[in-house]
NUNU-968504 format. One record per residue (C-alpha): residue in one letter; x, y, z. Coordinates in Angstrom, 1 decimal. Layout:
N
A|X|Y|Z
...
//
This chain:
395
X|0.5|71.5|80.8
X|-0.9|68.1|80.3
X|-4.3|70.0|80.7
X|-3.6|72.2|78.0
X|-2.8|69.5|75.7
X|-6.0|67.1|76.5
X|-8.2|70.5|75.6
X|-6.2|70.9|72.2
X|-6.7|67.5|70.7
X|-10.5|68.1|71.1
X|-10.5|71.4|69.8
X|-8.6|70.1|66.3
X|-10.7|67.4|65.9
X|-13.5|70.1|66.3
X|-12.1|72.3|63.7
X|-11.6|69.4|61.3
X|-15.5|68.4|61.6
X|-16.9|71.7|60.8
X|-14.5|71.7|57.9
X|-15.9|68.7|56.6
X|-19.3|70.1|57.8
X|-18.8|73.3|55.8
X|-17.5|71.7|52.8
X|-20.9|69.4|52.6
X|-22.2|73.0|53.2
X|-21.3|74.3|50.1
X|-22.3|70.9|48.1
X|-25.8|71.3|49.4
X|-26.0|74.9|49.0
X|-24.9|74.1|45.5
X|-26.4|70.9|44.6
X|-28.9|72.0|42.0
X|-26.2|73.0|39.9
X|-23.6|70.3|40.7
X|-26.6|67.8|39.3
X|-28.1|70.1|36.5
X|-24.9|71.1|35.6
X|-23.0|68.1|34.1
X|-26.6|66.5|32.7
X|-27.1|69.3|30.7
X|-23.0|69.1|29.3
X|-23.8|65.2|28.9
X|-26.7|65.9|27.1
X|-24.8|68.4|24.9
X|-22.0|66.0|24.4
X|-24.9|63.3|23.6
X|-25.9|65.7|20.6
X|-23.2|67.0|19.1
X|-21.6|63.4|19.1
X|-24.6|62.7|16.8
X|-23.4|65.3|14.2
X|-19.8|63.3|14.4
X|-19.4|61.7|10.9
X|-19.2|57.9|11.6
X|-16.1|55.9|11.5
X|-15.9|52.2|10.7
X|-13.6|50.0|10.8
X|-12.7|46.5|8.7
X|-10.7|43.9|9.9
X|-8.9|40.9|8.3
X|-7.0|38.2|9.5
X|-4.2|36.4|7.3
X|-1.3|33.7|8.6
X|1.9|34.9|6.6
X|4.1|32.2|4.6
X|5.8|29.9|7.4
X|8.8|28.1|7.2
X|9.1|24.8|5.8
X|11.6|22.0|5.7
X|13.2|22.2|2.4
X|12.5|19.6|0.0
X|16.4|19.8|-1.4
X|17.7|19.2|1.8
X|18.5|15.8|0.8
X|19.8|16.3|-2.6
X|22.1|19.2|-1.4
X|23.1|16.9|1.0
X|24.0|13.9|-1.8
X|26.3|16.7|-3.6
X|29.0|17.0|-1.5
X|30.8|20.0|-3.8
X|27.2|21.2|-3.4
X|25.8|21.0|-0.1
X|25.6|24.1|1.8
X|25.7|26.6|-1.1
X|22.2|27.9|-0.4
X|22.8|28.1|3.8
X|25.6|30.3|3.2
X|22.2|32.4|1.8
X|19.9|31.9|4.2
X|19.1|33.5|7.2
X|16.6|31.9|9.2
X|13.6|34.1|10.1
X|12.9|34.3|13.8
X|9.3|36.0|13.7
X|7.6|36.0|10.6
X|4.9|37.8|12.0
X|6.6|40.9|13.2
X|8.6|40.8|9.7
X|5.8|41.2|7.9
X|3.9|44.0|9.8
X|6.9|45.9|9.1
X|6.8|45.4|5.6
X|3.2|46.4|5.7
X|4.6|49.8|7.1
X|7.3|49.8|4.6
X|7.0|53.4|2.3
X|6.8|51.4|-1.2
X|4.0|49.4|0.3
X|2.2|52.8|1.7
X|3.2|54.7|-1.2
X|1.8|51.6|-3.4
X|-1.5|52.3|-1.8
X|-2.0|56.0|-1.9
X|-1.7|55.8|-5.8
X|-4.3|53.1|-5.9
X|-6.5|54.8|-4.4
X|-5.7|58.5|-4.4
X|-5.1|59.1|-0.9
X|-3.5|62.4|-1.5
X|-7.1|63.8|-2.9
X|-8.8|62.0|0.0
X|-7.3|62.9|2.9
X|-6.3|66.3|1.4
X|-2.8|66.3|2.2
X|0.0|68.5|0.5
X|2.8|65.6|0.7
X|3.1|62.6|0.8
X|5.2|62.0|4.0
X|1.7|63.5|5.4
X|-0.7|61.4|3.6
X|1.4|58.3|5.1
X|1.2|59.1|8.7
X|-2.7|59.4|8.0
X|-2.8|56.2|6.5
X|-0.3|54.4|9.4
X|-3.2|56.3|11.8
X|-6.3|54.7|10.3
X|-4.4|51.3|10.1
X|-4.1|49.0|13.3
X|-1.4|45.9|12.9
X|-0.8|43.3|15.6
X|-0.1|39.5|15.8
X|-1.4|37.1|17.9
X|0.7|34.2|19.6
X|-1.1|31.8|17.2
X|0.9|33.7|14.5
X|-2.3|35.2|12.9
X|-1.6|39.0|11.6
X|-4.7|41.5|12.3
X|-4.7|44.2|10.4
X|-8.1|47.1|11.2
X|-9.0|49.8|8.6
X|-10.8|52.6|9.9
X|-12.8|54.9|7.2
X|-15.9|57.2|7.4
X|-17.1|54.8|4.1
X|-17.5|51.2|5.1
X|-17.2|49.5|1.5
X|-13.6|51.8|1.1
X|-12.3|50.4|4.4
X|-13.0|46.8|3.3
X|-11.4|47.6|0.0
X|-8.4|49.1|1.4
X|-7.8|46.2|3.9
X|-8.3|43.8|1.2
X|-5.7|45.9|-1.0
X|-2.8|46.0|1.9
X|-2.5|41.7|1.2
X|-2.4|42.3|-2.3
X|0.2|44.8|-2.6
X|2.4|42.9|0.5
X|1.8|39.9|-2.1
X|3.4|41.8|-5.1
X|6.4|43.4|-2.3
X|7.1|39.5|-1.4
X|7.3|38.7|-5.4
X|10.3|41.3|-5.5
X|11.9|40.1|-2.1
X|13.8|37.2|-1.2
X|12.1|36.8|2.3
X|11.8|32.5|3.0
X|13.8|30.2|2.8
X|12.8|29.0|-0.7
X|12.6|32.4|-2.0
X|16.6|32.9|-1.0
X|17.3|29.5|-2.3
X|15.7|30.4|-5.7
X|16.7|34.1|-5.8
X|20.7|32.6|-5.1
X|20.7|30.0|-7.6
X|19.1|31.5|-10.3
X|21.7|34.0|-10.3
X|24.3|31.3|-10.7
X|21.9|29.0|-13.4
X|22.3|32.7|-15.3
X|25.8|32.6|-15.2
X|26.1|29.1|-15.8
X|24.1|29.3|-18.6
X|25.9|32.3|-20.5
X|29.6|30.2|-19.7
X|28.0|27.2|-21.7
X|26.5|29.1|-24.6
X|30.6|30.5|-25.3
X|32.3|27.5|-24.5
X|29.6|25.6|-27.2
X|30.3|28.0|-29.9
X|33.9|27.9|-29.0
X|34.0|23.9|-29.7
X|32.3|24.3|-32.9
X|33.9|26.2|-34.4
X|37.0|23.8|-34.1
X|35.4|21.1|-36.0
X|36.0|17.4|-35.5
X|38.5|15.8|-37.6
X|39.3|11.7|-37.5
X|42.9|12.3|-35.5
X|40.9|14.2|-32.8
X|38.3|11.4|-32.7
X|41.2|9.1|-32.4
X|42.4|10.3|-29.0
X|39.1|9.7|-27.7
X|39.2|12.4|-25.0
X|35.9|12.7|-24.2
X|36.4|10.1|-20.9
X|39.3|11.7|-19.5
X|38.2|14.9|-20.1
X|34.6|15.0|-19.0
X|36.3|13.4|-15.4
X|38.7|17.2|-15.5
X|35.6|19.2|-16.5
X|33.4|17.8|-13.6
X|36.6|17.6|-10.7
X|37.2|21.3|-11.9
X|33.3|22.0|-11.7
X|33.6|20.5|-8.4
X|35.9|22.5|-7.2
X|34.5|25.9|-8.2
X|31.3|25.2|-6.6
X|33.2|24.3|-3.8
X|35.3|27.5|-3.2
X|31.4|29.2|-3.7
X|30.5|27.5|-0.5
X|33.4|28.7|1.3
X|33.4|32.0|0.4
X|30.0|31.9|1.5
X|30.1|30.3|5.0
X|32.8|32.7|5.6
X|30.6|35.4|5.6
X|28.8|33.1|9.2
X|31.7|31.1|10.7
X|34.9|31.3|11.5
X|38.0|29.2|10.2
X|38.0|27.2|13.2
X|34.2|26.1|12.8
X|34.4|22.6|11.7
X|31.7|22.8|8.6
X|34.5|25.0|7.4
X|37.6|22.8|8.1
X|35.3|19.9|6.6
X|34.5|21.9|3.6
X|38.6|23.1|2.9
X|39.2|18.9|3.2
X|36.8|18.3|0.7
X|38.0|21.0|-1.7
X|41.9|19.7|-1.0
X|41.0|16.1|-1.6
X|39.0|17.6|-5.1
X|42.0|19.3|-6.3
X|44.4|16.5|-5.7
X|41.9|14.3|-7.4
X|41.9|16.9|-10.5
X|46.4|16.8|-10.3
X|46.1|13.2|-11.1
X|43.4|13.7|-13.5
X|45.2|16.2|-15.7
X|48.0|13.9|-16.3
X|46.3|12.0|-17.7
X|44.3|14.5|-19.4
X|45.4|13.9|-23.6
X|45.5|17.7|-24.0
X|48.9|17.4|-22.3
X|50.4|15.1|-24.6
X|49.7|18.0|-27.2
X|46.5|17.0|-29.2
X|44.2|19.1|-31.1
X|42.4|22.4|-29.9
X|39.2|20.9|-29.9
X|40.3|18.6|-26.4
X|40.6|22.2|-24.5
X|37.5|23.4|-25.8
X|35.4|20.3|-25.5
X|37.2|19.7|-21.7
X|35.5|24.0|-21.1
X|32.3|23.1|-22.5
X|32.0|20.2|-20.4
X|32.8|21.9|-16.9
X|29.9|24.9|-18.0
X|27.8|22.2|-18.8
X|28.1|20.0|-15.5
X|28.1|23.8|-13.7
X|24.6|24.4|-15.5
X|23.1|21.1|-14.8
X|24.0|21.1|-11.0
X|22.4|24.9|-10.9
X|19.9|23.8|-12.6
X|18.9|21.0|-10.6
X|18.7|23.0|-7.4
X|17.0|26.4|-9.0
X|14.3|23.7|-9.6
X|14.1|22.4|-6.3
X|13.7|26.0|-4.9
X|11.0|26.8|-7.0
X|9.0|23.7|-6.0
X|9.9|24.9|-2.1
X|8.9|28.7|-3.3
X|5.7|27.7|-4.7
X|4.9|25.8|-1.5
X|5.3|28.4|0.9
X|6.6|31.7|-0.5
X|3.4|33.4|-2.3
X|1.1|31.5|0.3
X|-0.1|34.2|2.5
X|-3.8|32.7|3.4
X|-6.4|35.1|4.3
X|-8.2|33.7|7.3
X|-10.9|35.9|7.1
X|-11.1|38.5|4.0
X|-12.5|42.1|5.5
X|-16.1|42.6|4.4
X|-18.3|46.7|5.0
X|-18.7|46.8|8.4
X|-22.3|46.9|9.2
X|-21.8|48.9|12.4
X|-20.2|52.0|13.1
X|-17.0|51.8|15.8
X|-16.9|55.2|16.1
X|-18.1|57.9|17.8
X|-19.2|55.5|20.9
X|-21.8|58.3|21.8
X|-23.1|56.5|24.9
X|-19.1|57.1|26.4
X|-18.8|60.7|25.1
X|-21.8|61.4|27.3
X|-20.9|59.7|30.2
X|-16.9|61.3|30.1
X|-18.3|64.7|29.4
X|-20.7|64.4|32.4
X|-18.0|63.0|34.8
X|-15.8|65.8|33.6
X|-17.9|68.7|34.1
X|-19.1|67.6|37.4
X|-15.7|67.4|38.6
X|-15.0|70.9|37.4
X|-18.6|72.0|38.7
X|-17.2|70.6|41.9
X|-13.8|72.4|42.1
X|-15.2|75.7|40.9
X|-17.9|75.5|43.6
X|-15.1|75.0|46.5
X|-12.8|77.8|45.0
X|-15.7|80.2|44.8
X|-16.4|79.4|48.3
X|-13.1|79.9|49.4
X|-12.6|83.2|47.8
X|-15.4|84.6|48.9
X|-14.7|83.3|53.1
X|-10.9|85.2|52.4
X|-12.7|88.3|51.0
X|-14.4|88.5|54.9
X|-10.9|88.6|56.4
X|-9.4|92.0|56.2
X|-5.9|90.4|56.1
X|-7.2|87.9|53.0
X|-8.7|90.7|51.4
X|-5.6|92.7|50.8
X|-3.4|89.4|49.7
X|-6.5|88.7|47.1
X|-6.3|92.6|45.9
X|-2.6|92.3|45.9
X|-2.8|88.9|44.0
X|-5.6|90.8|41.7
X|-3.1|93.8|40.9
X|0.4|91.8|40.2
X|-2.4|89.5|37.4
X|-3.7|93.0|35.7
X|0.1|93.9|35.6
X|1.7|90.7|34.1
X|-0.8|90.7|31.3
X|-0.9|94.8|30.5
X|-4.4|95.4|32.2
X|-2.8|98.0|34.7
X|-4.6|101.0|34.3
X|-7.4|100.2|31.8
X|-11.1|99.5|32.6
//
């Protein structure tokens, strides 16, 4: 037995070798055509990239706004009824960059561009939705850790990819005009909201007082001290309730900026009890003390607004509209695509590999079709293909 297996070991490892031997064989026997073969597809795919329209491609780099200390921190700060009426606003931003390739990819920003330049008639698209995808294809977008936004344009005209990748920072310009997306631009956006407000409260409550008049027993009273003191603690205390109802939409009652903030607002109203008694409008004088004590609260509201709409317009012209171009995209004076040099060296890799395969299958058919047993299973094989796909019987 232990003969039997010593002369069996040799015997495999003599079949194995003359299969190798036999599949070096075939490579020889067909080595003319398994060299030939895939130089004449590389060649072909050589030529026929050359009638490939060429594609380039323009490239600009831009750093988007970043985010800057505010300059009103310290005055928002100072006003205590004040302070924190823009963070109740503001949500910080994380990663500009990433923000603003989406809004790059944003459909009013697309569809922006397709009117500008006609897309539609360019890319000879039906709809719209199609014309997009065509225009997010041709477009590349990626950010570096350094923060700098790439952005890649790839036309068969080199002047109108430089134009269009000049054109996406314009129109992501005019997007951020119509968006609150910094800091300062929420600041500003918020407040001038509230200086509109303001503003319309004053302009009633000033008509209101004149058309009262002023008569000497109203001047008598003198109430402008004591009620300019109720028009501000009231003022106070509306702005106050604003930045509540605002941090309440971010923290919880337990938070202590909120328990801070309802102290303040109790110590303001217990400051405007005291006031009010001594306020001359209780003691029953003229009209005009009620109307000049409104007028006065819509104009401290207004100037308070006012002040900070300012200060976030400084911080918006700072950093909101400044998205610098690092590098503006110019016609590229190469082509970057068809790479014709790696077409021909893919399509003559390929076809040799398929040269290759269809060389060992021949080979193999043909050794079967000298075995009367592999004969019949490739006739059978033969006849269940000409019935699957209707051939039975014709030819």
């Amino acid at each position: 037995m232990n003969d039997s297996v010593t002369n069996a070991t040799p015997l495999a490892e003599t079949d194995d070798e003359i299969s190798l031997l036999d599949l070096l064989q075939v490579v020889a026997d067909n080595l003319r055509l398994l060299i030939l073969g895939p130089l004449a597809v590389g060649l072909a795919a050589l030529g026929i990239s050359f009638a490939i329209p060429p594609t380039f491609t323009a490239k600009t780099l831009f750093l988007p706004p970043q985010q800057q200390q505010s300059s009103a921190s310290a005055l928002i700060q100072s006003l205590g009824s004040m302070g924190g009426l823009a963070g109740a606003a503001i949500g910080g931003i994380k990663n500009p960059a990433d923000q603003y390739i989406a809004f790059m990819k944003t459909a009013s920003l697309q569809d922006a561009l397709i009117e500008r330049f006609k897309l539609q008639e360019r890319y000879e698209t039906k709809f719209k939705v199609d014309t997009r995808k065509q225009l997010l294809d041709n477009t590349k977008l990626a950010s570096g850790k350094d923060g700098i936004i790439t952005l890649e344009f790839d036309d068969k005209d080199a002047k109108f990819a430089a134009e269009v990748a000049n054109a996406y920072i314009d129109e992501l310009r005019r997007l951020m005009t119509r968006l609150a997306v910094t800091e300062a631009q929420m600041r500003r956006q918020f407040f001038e909201g509230k200086l509109k407000e303001a503003k319309e409260s004053l302009t009633v409550a000033d008509q209101a007082l004149r058309s009262t008049g002023i008569n000497s027993s109203t001047l008598k009273s003198s109430p402008a001290a004591a009620v300019e003191v109720v028009a501000r603690l009231r003022a106070g205390i509306t702005a106050q309730e604003i930045k509540i109802a605002n941090m309440r939409g971010f923290l919880t009652e337990s938070a202590p900026d909120i328990k801070q903030a309802l102290n303040e607002l109790s110590v303001l109203r217990d400051q405007l009890a005291r006031a009010e008694k001594d306020d001359p409008q209780s003691r029953g004088d003229d009209n005009y003390i009620a109307r000049f004590r409104a007028y006065k609260y819509s104009e401290t509201l207004y100037e308070l607004f006012a002040k900070q709409y300012e200060l976030a317009r400084v911080d918006e012209a700072r950093e909101g509209a400044v998205i610098q171009v690092v590098d503006p995209a110019t016609p590229p004076e190469k082509k970057a695509k068809p790479k014709k040099a790696l077409i021909a060296v893919i399509a003559t890799l390929a076809a040799g590999f398929l040269l290759l395969l269809w060389v060992f299958v021949r080979q193999a058919v043909r050794s079967a079709g000298q075995n009367s047993e592999s004969a019949a299973k490739i006739q059978g094989l033969r006849t269940a293909t000409r019935r699957a796909l209707g051939l039975q019987g014709r030819g």
